[in-house]
N, C-alpha and C positions, 0 to 999 in steps of 0.2 A: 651480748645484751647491751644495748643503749639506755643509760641512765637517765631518768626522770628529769634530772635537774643538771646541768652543767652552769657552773661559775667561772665568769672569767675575770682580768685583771681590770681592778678601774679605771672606767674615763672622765676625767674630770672630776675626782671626786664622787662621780655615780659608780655605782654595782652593776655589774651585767651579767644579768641568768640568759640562760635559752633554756625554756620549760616545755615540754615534749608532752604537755599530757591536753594540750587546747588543741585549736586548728591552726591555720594557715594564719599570722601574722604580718609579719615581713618576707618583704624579698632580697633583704640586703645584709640577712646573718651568715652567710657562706662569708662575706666582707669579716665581719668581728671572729669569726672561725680562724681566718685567714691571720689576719693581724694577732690574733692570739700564737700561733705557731710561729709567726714572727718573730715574735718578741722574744719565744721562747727559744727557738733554734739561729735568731739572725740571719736569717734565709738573703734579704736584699743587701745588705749589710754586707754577707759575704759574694754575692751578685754585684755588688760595686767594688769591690777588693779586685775582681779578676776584670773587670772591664780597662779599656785604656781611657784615660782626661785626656784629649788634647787640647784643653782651656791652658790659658797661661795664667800659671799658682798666683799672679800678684793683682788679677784680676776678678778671681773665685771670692764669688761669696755666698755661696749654697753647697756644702760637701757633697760629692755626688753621691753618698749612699742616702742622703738627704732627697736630691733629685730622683732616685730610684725607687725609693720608697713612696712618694708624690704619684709615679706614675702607675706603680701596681695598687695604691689604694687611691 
């Protein structure tokens, strides 16, 4: 059974519900779904652990779990 109200963690200071009981609002909460399991499992995080850099370390200025995370959200 699918619960009425789902909380997830804040952004920016705001609350974010997904509330199941209106219609059709957005198209972009699969996105906040997404980034919630993120945060929770470090899903890209460990997706940039197994990838190879071949950037040279003195020239990095973006961690690529940094970069990875950009590109899935």
């Amino acid at each position: 059974m699918v619960p009425e109200k789902l909380t997830f963690s804040p952004l920016s200071r705001r609350q974010i519900e997904a509330d199941f009981s209106g219609g059709h609002i957005t198209s972009d909460a699969g996105l906040l779904l997404l980034r919630e399991v993120d945060k929770q499992h470090r899903l890209t995080r460990r997706l940039a652990a197994v990838l190879l850099d071949p950037r040279a370390p003195e020239q990095v200025r973006h961690k690529l779990d940094t970069l990875v995370r950009q590109r899935v959200f």
